[in-house]
N, C-alpha and C positions, 0 to 999 in steps of 0.2 A: 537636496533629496529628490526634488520633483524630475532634475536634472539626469540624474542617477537611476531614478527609473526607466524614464524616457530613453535615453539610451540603452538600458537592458532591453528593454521591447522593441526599439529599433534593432538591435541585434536575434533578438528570439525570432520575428518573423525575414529573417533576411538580408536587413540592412546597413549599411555602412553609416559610422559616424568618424568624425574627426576630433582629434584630443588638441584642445584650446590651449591658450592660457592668458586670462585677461590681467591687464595692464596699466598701470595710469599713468597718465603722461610723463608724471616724474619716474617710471619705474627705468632702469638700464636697459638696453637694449638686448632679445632675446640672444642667447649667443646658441651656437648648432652645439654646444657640448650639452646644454643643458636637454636635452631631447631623448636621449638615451631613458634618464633619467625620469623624465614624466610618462616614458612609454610605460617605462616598469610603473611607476603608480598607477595608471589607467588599466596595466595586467591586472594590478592585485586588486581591485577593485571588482572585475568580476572574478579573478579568482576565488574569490573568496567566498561568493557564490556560487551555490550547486546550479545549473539547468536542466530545472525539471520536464521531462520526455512528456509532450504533448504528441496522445494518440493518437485524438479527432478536434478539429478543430473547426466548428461555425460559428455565422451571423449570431450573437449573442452569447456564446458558450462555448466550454472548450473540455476535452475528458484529459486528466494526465494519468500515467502511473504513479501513482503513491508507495511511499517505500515503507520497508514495515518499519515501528521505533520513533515516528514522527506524529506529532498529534495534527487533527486536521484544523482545528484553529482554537487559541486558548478560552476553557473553561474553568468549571471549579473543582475540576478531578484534574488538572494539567498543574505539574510544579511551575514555581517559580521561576522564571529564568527558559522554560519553555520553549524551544520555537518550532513555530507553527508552519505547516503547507501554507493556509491563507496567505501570510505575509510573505513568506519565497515567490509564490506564482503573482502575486501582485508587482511583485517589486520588480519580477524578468517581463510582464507584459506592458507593465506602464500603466492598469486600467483596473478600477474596483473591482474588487470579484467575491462569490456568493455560495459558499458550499449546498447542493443543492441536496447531497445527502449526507451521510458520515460513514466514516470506516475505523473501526478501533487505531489507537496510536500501533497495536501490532499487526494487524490488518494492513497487506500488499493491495494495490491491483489498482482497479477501475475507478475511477472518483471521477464525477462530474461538476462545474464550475461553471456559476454565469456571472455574466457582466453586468446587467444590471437587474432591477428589480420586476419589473415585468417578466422578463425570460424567464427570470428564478421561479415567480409562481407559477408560470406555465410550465416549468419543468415538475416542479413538485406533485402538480397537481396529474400530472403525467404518470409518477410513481404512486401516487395515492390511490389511482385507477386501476391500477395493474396493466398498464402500457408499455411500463419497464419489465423486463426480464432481467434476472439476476444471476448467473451463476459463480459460484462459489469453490474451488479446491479446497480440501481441507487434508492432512494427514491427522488420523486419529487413530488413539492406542489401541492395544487389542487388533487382534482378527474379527472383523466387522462381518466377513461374510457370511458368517450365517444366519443375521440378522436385516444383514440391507443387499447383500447377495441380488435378491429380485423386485431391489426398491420399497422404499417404506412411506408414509406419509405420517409426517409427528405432528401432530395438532394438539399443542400443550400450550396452554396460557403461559406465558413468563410477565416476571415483572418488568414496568421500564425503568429509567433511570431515576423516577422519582417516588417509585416504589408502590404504583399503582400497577395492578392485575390486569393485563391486554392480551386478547386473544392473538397466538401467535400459530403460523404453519409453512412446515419445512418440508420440501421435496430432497429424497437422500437416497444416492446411490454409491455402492462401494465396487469402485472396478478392478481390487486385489487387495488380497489380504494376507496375512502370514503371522503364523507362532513367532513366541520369542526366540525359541531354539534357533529357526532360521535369520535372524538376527545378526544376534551375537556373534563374532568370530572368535576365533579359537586366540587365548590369550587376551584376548578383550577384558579389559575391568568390570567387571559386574557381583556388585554385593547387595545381600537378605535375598528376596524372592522378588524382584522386579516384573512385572509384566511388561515386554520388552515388544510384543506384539506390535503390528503396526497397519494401517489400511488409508487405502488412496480413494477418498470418499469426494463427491460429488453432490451441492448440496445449491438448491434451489426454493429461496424463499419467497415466500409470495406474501408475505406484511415483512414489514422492517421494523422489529422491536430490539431495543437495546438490549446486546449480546444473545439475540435468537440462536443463531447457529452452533455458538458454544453450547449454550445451554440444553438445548436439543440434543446433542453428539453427548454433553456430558451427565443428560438423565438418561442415556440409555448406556454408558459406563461405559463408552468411547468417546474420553473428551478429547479435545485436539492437544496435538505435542506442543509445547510450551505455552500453556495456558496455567497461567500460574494460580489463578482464581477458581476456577471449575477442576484441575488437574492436578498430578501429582509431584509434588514438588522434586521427589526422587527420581523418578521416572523422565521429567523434561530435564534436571542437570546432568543423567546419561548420554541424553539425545545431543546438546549442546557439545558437550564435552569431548565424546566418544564417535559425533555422525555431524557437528559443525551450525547445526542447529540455532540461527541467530536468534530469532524470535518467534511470535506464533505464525504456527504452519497454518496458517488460512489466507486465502488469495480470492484477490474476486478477481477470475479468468476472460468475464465479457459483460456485453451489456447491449441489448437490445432495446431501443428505443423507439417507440411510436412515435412520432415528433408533432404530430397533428392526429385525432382521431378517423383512423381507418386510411392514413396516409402512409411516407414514408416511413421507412424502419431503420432509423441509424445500427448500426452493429461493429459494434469495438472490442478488438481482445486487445489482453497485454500480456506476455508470456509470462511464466511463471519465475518467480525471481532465485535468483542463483542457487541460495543454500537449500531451500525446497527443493529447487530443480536437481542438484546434488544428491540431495537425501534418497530422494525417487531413485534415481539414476542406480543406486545400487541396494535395491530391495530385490525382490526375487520375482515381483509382479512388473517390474521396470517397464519391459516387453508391452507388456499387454496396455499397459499406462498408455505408452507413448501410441501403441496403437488406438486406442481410445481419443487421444486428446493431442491429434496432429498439431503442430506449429504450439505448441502451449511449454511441453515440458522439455523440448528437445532446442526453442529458438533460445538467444542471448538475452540475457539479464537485459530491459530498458533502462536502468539506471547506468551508466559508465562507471567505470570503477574511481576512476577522480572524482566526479562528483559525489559517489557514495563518500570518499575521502572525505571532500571540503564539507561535506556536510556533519558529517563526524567529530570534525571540526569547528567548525561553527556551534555544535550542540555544546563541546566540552569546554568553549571558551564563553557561552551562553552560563552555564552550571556554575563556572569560575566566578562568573561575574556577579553573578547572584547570591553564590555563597561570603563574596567577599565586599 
């Protein structure tokens, strides 16, 4: 296993390695047929693994893009059988590693990772300060603009995850919005009274409480599209269904880092991931979006689409395993 990683990380940053195969004196001698054959077991071996897009990478830490549908490492809200980012970016680097903050398992984007323990509090302690910058893409239902139109600040307590009251506050901007009429096309499946509405909202928090930005968007009755807890369950299986809609539309887009106080400023995007980028792509505000949010909604998915495969994969043969 140690083996197995080592060589993922030798590969992640560069490297070449050689596929062995050890022997003991009484084994037969290797023959060149047999070689074909352990190349392929050495494919399938990272095939089988996704490699996760490392955006920034330093002395002690490293940012990936995080895909939405994957938890960041297992807890006691995460099923059975689970698999986690932690254990993928461990086992491609070869080197412990330390979630320095969280992003819902439907939550895209930015996620930062250290190496060891020292880094880790110096990073946290970094976001605790307000040294980190955050922001946030969200698509949320309704026509937002005439509500966050000229920016709004929500400063509404939410609960965290263990059900205690924390003061929380959200910076929220919506850079288009639209009725559901403009929506819907003509012959599109749409049944009862849907609010079909949609808005490309902008959303910067300054505390990090468990599901702040949802909960924020969904007290003022713009929750984000596929949120299945704050949102409406009819309304996100339209979006899915009818606009491709994988998971929840929220993306953390960048991330500004103080790295030392009144020092350097690390600064990380990762564009926005396919199906959001999609979604946008053909709203009525598309335009003004992408002029808003250069290189964000217009670059390529950082996932590859085989790795989103193998990973897909790996989840469904994780579930299998677990169930059986």
């Amino acid at each position: 296993r140690r083996a197995s990683r080592a060589a993922r990380g030798c590969c992640a940053d560069g490297g070449v390695f050689q596929v062995v195969r050890l022997v003991s004196t009484t084994s037969p001698p290797l023959s060149p047929r047999h070689l074909p054959n352990m190349l392929t077991s050495a494919a399938s071996l990272f095939a089988a693994s996704p490699s996760i897009p490392i955006l920034a990478r330093r002395p002690g830490f490293c940012v990936v893009a995080k895909p939405a549908g994957l938890v960041v490492h297992r807890n006691d809200w995460s099923r059975k059988g689970d698999v986690a980012l932690l254990q993928l970016l461990r086992d491609q680097l070869g080197t412990q590693v330390n979630p320095v903050h969280r992003l819902d398992a439907g939550t895209s984007g930015c996620l930062v990772f250290a190496e060891d323990s020292e880094t880790t509090a110096a990073l946290q302690r970094a976001f605790a300060s307000g040294r980190v910058r955050k922001t946030y893409i969200a698509v949320a239902r309704g026509n937002a603009m005439p509500t966050l139109g000229e920016g709004l600040v929500v400063e509404r307590p939410v609960r965290d995850d263990k059900g205690v009251l924390r003061a929380a506050r959200t910076e929220l901007m919506c850079l288009g919005g639209c009725d559901g009429e403009e929506v819907a096309g003509e012959g599109e499946a749409v049944t009862g009274r849907l609010n079909l509405g949609a808005s490309l909202v902008v959303a910067e928090p300054t505390t990090g409480r468990f599901h702040q930005i949802r909960k924020h968007l969904g007290g003022l009755s713009h929750p984000i599209l596929g949120d299945a807890k704050h949102g409406d369950s009819r309304v996100n299986r339209w979006w899915r269904e009818e606009r491709g809609l994988r998971s929840l539309a929220l993306h953390c887009a960048s991330l500004e880092i103080e790295l030392e106080e009144g020092g350097e400023v690390l600064q990380v995007r990762c564009p926005v991931r396919e199906d959001i980028a999609d979604l946008c792509g053909r709203m009525p505000w598309a335009d003004a979006a992408r002029a808003a949010l250069p290189g964000l909604l217009d670059a390529p998915d950082p996932w590859a689409a085989d790795d989103l495969a193998a990973l897909e994969r790996m989840k469904r043969e994780a579930e299998e395993r677990a169930a059986g």
